[in-house]
N, CA, C and O atoms as a printed pandas DataFrame, in Angstrom:
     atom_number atom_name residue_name chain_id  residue_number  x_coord  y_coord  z_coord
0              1         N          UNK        A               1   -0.460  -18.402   -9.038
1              2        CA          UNK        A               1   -1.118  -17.299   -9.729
2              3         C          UNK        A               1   -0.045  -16.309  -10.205
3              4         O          UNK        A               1    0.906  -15.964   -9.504
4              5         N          UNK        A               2   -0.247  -15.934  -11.299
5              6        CA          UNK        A               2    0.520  -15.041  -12.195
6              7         C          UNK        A               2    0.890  -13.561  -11.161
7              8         O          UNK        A               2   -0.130  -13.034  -10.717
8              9         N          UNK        A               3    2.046  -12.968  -10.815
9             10        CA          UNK        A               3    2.420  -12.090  -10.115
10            11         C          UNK        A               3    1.711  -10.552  -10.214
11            12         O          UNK        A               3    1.316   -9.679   -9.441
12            13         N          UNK        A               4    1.804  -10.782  -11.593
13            14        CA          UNK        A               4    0.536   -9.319  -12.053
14            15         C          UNK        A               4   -0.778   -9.704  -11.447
15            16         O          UNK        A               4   -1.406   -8.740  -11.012
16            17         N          UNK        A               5   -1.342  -10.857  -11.313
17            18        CA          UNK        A               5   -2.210  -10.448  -11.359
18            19         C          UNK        A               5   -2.438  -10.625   -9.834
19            20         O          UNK        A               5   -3.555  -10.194   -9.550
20            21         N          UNK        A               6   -1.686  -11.172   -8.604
21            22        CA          UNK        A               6   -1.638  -10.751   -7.587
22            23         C          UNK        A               6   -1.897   -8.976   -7.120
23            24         O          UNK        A               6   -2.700   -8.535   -6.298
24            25         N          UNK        A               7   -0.837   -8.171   -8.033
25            26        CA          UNK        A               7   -0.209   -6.872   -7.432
26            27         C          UNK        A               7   -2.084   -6.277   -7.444
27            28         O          UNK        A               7   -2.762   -5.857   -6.507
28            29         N          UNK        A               8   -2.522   -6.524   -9.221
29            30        CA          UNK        A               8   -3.755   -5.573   -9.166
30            31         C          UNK        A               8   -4.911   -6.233   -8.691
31            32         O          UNK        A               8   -5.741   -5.345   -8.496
32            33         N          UNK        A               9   -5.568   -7.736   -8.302
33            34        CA          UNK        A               9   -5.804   -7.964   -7.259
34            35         C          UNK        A               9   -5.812   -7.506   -5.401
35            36         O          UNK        A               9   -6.588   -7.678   -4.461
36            37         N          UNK        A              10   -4.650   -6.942   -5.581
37            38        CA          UNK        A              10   -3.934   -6.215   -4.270
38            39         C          UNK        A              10   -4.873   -4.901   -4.219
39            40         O          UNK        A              10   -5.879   -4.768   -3.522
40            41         N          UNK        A              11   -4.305   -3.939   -5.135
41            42        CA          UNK        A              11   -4.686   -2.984   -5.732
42            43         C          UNK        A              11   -6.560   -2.589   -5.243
43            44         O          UNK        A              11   -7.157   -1.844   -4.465
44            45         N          UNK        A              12   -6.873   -3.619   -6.263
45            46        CA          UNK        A              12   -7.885   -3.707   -6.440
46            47         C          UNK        A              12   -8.997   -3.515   -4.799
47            48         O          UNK        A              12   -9.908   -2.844   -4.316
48            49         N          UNK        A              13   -8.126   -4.589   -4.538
49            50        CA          UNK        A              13   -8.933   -4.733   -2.834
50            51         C          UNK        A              13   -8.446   -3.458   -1.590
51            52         O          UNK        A              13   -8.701   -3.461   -0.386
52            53         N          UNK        A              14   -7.955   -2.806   -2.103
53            54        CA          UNK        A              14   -7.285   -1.388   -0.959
54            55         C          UNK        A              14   -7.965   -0.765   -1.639
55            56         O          UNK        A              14   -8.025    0.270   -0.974
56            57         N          UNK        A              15   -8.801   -0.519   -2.856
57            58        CA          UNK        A              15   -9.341    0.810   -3.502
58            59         C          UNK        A              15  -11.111    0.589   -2.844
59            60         O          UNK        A              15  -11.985    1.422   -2.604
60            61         N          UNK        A              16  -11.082   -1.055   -2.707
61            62        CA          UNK        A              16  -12.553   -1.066   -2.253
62            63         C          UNK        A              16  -12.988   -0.849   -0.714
63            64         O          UNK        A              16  -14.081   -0.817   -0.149
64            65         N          UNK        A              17  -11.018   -0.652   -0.079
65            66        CA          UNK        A              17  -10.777   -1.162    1.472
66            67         C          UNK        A              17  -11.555   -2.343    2.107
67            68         O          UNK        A              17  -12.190   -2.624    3.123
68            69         N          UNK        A              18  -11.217   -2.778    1.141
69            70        CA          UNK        A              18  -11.487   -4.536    1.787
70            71         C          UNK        A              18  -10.304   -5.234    2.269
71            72         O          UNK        A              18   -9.466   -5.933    1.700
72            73         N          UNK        A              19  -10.500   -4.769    3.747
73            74        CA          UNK        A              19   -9.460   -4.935    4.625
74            75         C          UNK        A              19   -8.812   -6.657    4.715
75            76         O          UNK        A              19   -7.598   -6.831    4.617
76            77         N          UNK        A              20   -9.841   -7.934    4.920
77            78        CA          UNK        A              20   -9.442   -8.594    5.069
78            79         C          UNK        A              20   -8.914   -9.516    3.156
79            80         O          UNK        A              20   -8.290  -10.549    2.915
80            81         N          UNK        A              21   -9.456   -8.647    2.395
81            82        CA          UNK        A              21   -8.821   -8.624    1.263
82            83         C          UNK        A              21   -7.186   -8.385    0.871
83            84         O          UNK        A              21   -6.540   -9.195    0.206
84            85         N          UNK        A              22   -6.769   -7.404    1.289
85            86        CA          UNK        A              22   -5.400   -7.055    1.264
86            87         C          UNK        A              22   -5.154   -7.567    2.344
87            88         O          UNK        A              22   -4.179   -6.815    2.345
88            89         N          UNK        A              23   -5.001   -8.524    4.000
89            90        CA          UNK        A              23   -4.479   -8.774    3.987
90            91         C          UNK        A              23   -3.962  -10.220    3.841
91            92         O          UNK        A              23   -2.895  -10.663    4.266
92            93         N          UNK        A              24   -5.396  -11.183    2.822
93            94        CA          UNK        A              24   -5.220  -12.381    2.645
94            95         C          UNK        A              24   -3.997  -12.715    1.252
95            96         O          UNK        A              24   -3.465  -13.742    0.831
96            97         N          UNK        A              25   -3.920  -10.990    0.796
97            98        CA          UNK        A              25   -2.460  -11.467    0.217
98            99         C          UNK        A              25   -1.396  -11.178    0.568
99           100         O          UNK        A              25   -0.419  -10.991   -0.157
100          101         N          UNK        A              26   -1.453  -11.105    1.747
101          102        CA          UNK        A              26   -0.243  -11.704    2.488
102          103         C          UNK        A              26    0.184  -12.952    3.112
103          104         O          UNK        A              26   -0.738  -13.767    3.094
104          105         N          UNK        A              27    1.201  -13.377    3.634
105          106        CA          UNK        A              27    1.277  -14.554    4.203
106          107         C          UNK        A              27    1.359  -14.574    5.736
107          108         O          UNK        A              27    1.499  -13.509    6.337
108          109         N          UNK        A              28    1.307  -15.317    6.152
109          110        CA          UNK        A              28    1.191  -14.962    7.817
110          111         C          UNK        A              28    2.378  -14.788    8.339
111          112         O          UNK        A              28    2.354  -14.494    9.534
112          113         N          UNK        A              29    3.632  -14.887    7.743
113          114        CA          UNK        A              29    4.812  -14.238    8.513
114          115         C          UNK        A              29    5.401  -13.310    7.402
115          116         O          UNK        A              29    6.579  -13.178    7.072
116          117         N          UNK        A              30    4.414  -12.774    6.967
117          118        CA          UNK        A              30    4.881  -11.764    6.145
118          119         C          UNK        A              30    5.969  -10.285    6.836
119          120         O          UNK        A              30    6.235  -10.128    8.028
120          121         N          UNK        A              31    6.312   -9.600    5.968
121          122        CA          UNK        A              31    7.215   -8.193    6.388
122          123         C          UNK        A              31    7.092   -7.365    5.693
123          124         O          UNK        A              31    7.304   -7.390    4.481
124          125         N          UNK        A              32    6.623   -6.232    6.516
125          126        CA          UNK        A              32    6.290   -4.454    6.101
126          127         C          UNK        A              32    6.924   -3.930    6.113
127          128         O          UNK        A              32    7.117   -3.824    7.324
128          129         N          UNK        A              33    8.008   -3.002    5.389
129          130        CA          UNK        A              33    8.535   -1.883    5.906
130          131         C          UNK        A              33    8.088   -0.733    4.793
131          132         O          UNK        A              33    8.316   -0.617    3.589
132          133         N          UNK        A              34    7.357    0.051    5.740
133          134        CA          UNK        A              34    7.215    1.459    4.745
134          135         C          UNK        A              34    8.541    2.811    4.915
135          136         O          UNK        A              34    9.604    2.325    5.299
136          137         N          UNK        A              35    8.575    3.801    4.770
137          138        CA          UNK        A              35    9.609    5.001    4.984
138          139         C          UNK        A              35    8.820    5.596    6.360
139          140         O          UNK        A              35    9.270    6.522    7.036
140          141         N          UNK        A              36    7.832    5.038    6.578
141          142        CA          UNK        A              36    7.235    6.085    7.183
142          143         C          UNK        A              36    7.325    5.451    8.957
143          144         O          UNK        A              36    6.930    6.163    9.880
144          145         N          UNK        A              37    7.845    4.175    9.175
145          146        CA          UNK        A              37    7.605    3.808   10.648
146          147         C          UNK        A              37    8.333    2.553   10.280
147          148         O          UNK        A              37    8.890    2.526    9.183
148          149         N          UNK        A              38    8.382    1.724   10.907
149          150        CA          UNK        A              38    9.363    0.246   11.443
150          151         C          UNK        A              38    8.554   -0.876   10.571
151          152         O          UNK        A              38    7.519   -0.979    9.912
152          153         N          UNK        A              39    9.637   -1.620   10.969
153          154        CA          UNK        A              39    9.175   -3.264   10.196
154          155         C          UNK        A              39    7.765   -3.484   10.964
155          156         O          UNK        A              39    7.605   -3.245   12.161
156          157         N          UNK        A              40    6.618   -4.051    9.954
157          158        CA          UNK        A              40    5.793   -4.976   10.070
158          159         C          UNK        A              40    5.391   -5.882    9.913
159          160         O          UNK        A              40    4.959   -6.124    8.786
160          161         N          UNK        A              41    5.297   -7.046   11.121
161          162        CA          UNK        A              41    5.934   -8.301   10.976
162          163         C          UNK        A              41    4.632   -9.011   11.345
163          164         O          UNK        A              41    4.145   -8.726   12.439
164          165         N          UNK        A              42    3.820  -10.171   10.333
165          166        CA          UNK        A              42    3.011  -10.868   10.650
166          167         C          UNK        A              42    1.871  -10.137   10.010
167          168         O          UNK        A              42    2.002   -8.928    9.817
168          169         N          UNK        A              43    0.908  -10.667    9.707
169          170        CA          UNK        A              43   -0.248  -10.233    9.261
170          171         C          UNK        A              43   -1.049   -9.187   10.047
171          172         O          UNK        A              43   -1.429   -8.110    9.588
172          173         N          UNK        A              44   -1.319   -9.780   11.662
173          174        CA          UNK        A              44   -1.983   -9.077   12.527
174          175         C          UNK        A              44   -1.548   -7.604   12.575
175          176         O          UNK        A              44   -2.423   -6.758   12.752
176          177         N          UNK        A              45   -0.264   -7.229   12.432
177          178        CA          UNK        A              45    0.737   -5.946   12.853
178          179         C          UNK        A              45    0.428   -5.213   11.226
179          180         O          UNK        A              45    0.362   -3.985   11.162
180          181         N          UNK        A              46    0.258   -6.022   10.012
181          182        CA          UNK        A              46   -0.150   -5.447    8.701
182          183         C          UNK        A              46   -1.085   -5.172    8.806
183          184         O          UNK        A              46   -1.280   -4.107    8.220
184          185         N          UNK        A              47   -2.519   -5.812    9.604
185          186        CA          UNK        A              47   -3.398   -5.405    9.355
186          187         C          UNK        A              47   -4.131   -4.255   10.176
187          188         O          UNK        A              47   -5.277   -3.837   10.010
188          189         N          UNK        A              48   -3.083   -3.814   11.196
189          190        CA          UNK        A              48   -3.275   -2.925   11.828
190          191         C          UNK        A              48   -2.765   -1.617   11.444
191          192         O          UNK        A              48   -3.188   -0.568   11.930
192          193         N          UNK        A              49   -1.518   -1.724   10.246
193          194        CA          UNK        A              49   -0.943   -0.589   10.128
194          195         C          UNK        A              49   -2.514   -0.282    8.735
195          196         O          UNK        A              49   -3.113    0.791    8.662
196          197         N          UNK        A              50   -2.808   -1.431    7.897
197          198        CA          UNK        A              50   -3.586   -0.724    6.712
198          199         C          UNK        A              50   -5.020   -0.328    7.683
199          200         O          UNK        A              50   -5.608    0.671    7.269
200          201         N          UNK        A              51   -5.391   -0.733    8.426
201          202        CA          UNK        A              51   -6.603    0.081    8.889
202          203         C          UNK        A              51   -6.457    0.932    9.434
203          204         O          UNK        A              51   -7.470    1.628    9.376
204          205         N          UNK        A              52   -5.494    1.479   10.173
205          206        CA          UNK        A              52   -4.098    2.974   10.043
206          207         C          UNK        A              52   -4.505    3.835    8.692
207          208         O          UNK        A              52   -5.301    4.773    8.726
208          209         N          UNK        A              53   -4.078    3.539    7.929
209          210        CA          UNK        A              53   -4.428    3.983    6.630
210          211         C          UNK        A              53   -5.650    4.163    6.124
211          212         O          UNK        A              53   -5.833    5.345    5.836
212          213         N          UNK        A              54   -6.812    3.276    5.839
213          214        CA          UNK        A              54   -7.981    3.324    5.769
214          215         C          UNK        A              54   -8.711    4.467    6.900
215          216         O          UNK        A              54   -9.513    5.362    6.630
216          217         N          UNK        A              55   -8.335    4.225    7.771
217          218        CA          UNK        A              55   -8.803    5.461    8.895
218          219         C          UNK        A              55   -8.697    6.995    8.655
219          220         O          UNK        A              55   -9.620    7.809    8.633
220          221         N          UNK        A              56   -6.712    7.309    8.394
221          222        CA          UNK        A              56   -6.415    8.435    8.086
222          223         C          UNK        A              56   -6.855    8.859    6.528
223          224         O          UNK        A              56   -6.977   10.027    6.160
224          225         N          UNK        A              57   -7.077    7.635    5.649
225          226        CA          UNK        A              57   -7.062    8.490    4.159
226          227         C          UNK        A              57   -8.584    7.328    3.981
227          228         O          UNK        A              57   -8.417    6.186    3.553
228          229         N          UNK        A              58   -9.552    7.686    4.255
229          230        CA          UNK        A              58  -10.371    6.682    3.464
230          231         C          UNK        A              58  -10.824    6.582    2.012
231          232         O          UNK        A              58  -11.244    5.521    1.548
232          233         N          UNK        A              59  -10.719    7.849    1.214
233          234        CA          UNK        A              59  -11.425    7.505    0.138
234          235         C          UNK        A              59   -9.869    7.221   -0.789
235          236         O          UNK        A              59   -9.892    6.759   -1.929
236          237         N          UNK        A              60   -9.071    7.447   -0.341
237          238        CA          UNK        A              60   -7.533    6.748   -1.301
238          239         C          UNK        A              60   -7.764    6.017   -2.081
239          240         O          UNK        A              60   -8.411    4.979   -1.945
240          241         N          UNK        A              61   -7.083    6.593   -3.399
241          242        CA          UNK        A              61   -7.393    5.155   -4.451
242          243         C          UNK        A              61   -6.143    5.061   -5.014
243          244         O          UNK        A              61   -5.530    6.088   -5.304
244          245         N          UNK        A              62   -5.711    4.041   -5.196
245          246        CA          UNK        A              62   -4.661    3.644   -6.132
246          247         C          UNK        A              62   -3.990    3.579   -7.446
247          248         O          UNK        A              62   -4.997    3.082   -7.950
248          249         N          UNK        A              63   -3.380    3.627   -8.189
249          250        CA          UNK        A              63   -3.560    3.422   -9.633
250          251         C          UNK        A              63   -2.596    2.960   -9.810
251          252         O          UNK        A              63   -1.842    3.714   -9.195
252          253         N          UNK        A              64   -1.686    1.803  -10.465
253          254        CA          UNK        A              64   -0.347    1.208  -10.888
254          255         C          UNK        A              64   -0.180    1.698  -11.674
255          256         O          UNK        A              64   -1.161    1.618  -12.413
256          257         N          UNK        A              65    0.768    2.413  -12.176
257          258        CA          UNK        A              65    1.234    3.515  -12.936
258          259         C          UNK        A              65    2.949    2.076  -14.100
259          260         O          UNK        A              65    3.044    1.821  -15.300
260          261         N          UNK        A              66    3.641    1.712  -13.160
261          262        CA          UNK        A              66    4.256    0.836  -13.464
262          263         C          UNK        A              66    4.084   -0.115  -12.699
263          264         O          UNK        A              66    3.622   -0.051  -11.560
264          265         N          UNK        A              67    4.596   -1.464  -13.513
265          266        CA          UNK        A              67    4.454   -2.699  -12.794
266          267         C          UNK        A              67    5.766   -3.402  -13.594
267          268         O          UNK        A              67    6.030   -3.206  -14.780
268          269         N          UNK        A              68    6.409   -4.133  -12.811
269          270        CA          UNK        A              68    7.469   -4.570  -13.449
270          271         C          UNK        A              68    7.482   -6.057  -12.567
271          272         O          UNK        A              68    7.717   -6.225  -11.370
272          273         N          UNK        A              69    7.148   -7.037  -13.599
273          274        CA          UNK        A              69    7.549   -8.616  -12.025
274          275         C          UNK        A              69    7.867   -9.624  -12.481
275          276         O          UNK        A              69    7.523   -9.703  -13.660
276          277         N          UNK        A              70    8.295  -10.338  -12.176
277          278        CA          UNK        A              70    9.041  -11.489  -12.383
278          279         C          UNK        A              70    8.392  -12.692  -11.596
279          280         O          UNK        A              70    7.550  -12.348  -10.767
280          281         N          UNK        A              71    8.677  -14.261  -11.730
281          282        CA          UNK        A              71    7.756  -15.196  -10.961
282          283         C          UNK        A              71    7.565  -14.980   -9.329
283          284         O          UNK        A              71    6.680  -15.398   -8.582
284          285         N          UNK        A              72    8.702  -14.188   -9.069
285          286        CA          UNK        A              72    8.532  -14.224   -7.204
286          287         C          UNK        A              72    8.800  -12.889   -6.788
287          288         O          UNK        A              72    8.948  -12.799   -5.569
288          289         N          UNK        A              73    8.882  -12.091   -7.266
289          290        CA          UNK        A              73    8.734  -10.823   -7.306
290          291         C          UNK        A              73    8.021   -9.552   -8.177
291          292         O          UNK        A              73    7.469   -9.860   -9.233
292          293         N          UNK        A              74    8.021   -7.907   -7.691
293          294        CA          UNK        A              74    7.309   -7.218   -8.437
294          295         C          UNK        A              74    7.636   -5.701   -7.983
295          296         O          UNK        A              74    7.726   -5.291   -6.825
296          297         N          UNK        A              75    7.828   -4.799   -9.468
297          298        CA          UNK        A              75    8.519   -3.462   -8.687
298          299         C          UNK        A              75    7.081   -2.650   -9.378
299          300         O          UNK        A              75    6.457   -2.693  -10.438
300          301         N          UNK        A              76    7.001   -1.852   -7.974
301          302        CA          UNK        A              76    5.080   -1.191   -8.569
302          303         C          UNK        A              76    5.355    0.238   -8.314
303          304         O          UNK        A              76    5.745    0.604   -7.205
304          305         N          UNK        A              77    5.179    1.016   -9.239
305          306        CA          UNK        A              77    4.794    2.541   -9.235
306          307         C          UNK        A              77    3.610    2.738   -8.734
307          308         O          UNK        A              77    2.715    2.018   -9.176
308          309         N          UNK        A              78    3.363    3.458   -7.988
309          310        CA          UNK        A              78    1.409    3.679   -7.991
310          311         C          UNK        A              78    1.483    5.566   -7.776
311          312         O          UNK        A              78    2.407    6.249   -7.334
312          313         N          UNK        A              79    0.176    5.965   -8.269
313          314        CA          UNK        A              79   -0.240    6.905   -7.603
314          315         C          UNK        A              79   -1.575    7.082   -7.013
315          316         O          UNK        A              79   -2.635    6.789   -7.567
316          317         N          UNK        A              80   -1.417    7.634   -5.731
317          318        CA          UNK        A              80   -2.223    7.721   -5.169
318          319         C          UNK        A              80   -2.861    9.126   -4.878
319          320         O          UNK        A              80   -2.296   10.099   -4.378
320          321         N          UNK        A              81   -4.295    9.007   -5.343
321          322        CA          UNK        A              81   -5.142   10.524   -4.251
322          323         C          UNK        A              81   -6.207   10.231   -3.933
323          324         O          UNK        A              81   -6.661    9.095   -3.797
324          325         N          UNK        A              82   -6.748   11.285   -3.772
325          326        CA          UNK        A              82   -7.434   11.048   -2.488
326          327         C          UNK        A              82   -7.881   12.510   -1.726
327          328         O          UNK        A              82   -7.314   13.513   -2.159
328          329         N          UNK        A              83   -8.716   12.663   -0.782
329          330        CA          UNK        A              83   -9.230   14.155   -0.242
330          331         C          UNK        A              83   -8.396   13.995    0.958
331          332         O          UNK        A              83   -8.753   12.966    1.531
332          333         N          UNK        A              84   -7.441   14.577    1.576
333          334        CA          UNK        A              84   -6.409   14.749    2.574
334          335         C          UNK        A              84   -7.515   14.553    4.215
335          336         O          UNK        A              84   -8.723   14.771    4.125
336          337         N          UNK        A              85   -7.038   14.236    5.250
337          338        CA          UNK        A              85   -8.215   14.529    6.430
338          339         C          UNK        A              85   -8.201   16.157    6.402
339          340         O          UNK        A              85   -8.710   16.699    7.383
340          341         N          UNK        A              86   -7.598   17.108    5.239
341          342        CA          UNK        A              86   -7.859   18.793    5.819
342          343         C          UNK        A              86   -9.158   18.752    4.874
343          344         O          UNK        A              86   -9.865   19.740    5.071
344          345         N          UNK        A              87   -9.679   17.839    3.863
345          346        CA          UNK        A              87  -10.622   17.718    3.193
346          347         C          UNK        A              87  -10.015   18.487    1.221
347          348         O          UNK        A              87  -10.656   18.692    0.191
348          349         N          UNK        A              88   -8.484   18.675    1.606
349          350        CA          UNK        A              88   -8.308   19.337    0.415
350          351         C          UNK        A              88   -7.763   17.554   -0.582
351          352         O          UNK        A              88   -7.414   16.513   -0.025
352          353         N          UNK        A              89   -7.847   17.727   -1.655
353          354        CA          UNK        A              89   -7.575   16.759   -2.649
354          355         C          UNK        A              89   -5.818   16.848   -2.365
355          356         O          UNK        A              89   -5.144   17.638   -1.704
356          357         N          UNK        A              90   -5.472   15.696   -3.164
357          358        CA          UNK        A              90   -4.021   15.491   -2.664
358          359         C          UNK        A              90   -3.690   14.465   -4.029
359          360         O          UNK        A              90   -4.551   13.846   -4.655
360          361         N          UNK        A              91   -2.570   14.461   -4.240
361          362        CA          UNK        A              91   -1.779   13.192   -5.163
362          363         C          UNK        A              91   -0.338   12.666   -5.125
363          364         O          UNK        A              91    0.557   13.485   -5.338
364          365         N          UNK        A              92   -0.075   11.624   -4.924
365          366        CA          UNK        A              92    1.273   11.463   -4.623
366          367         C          UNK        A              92    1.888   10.109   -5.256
367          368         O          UNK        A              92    1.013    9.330   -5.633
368          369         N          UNK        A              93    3.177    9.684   -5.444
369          370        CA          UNK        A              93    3.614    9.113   -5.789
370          371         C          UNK        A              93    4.634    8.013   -5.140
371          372         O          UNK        A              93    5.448    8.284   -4.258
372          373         N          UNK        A              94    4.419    6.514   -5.826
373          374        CA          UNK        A              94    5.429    6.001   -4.518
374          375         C          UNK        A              94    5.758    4.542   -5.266
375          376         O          UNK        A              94    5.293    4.052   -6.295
376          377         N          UNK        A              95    6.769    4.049   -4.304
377          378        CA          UNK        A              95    7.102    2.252   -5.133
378          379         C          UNK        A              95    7.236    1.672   -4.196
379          380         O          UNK        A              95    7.720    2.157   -3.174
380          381         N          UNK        A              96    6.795    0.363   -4.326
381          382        CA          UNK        A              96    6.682   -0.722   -3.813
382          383         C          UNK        A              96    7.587   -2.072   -3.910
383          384         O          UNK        A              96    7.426   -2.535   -5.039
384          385         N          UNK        A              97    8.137   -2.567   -3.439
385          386        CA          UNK        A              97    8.973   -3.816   -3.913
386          387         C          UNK        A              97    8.387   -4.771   -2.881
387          388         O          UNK        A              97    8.498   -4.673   -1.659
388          389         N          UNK        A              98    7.795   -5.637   -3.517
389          390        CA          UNK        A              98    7.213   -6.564   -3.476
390          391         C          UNK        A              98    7.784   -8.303   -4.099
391          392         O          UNK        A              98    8.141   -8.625   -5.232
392          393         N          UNK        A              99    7.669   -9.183   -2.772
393          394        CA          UNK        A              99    8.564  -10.802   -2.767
394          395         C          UNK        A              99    7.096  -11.603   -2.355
395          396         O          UNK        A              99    6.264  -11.450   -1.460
396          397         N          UNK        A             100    7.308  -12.869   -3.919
397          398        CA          UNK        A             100    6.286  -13.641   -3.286
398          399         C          UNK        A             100    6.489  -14.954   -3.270
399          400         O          UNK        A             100    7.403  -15.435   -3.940
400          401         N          UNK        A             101    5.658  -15.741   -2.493
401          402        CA          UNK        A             101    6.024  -17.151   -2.266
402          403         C          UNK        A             101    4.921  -17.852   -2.181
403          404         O          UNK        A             101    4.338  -17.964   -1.102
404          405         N          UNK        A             102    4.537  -18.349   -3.155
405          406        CA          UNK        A             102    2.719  -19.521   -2.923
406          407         C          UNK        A             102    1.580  -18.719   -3.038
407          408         O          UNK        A             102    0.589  -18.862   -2.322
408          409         N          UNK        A             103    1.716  -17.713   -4.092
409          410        CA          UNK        A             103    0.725  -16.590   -4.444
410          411         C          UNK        A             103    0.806  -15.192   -2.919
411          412         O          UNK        A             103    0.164  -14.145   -2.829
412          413         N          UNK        A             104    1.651  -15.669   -2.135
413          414        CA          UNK        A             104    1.071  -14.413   -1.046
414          415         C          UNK        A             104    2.948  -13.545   -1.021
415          416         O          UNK        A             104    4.084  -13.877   -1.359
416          417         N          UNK        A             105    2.357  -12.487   -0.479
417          418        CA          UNK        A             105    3.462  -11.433   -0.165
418          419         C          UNK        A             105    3.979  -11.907    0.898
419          420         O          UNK        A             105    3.241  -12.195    1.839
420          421         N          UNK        A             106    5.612  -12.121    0.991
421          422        CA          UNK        A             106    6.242  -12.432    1.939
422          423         C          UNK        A             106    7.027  -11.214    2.637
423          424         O          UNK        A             106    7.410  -11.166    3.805
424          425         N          UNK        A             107    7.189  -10.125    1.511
425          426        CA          UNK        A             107    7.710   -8.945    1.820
426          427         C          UNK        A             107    7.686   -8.176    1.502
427          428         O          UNK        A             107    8.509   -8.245    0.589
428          429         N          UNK        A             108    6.996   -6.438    1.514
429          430        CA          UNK        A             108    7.006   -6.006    0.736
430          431         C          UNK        A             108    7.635   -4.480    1.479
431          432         O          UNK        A             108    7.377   -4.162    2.640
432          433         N          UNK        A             109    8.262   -3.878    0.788
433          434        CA          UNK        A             109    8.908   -2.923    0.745
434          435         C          UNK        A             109    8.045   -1.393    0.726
435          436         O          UNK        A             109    7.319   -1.595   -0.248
436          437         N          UNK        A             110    7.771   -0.304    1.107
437          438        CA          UNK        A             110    7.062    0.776    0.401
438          439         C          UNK        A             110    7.847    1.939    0.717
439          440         O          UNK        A             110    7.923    2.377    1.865
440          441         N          UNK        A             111    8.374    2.399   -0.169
441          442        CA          UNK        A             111    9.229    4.062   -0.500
442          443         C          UNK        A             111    8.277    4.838   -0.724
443          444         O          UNK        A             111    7.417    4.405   -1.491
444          445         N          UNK        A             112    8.128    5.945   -0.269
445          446        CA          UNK        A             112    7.826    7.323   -0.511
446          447         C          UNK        A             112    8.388    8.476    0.306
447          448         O          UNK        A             112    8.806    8.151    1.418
448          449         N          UNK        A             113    8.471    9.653    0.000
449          450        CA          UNK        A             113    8.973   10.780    0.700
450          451         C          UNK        A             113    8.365   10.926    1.799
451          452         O          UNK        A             113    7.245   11.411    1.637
452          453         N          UNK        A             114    8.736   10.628    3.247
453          454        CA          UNK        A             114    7.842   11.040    4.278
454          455         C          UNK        A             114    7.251   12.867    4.098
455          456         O          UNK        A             114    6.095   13.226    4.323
456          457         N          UNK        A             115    8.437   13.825    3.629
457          458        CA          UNK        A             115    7.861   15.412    3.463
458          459         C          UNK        A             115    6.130   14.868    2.391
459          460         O          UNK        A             115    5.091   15.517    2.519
460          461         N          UNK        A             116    6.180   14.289    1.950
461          462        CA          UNK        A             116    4.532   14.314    0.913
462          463         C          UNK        A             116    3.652   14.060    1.579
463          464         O          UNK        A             116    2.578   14.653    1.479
464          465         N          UNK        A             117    3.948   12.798    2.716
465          466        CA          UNK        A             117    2.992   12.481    3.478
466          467         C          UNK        A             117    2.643   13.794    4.403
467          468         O          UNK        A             117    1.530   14.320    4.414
468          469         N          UNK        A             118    3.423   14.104    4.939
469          470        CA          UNK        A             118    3.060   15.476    6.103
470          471         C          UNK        A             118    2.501   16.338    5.626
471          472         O          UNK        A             118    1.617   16.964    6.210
472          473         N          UNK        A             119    2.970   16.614    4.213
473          474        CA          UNK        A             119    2.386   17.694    3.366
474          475         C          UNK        A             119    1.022   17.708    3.257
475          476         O          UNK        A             119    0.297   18.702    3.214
476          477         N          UNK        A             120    0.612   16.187    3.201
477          478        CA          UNK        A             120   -0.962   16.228    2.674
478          479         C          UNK        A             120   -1.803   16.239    4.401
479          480         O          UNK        A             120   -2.802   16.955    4.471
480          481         N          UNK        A             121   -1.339   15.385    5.837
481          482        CA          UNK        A             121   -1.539   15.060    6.809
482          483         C          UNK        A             121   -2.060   16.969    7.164
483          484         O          UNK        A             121   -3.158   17.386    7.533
484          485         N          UNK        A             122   -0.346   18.014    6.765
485          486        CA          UNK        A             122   -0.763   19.532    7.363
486          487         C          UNK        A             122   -1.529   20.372    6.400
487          488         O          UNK        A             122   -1.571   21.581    6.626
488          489         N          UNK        A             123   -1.988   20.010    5.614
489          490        CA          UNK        A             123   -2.676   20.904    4.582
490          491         C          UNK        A             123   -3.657   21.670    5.077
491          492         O          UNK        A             123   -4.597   21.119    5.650
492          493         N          UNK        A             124   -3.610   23.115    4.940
493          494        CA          UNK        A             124   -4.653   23.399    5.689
494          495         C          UNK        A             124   -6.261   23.044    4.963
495          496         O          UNK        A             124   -6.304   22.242    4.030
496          497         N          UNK        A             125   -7.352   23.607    5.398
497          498        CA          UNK        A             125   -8.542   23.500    5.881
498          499         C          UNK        A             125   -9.239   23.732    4.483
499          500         O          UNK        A             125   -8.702   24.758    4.065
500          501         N          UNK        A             126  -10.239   23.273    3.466
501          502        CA          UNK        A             126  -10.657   24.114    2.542
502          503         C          UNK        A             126  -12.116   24.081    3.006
503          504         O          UNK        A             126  -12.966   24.751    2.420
């Protein structure tokens, strides 16, 4: 399957949080590393960090802003918002580097500023 259409497939299934969606595109010895905490290794350990996520930010939505990929790889801009848990709205920005092998993610990379994340985590109260 065409690499684009993996990423917004991807995309697609984290905006609906269809958990076992995002993580059937992965592979089972797949690798996480975000800025924000340690390698995640294996599906089970992915699928614990995105329902992590789904928990703290549920209505998060995504948008690929850039997409850049090649047959086994893919470099993704997204932005993301979303209502913060202080209930205030939030928007942020981030990239992804993303490795694939037999349609699934073998590795994917995620950069963002940990200060944005805290920013939106301490926001106060509206």
């Amino acid at each position: 399957e065409d690499v684009r259409t993996l990423v917004t497939d991807l995309t697609e299934a984290y905006n609906r949080k269809d958990l076992e969606g995002v993580i059937d595109a992965y592979a089972s010895n797949a690798r996480y590393w975000s800025a924000l905490g340690d390698w995640q290794v294996g599906r089970n350990s992915i699928r614990a960090h995105i329902m992590e996520l789904f928990t703290k930010l549920p209505d998060e939505q995504m948008a690929i802003e850039t997409l850049v990929a090649g047959s086994d790889s893919a470099v993704v801009e997204f932005r993301s918002a979303g209502i913060g848990p202080s209930g205030s709205p939030y928007q942020l920005t981030f990239t992804e580097v993303l490795t694939f092998d037999n349609g699934r993610i073998t590795e994917a990379r995620v950069y963002l500023d940990p200060e944005d994340v805290a920013a939106i985590e301490n926001q106060p109260s509206t």
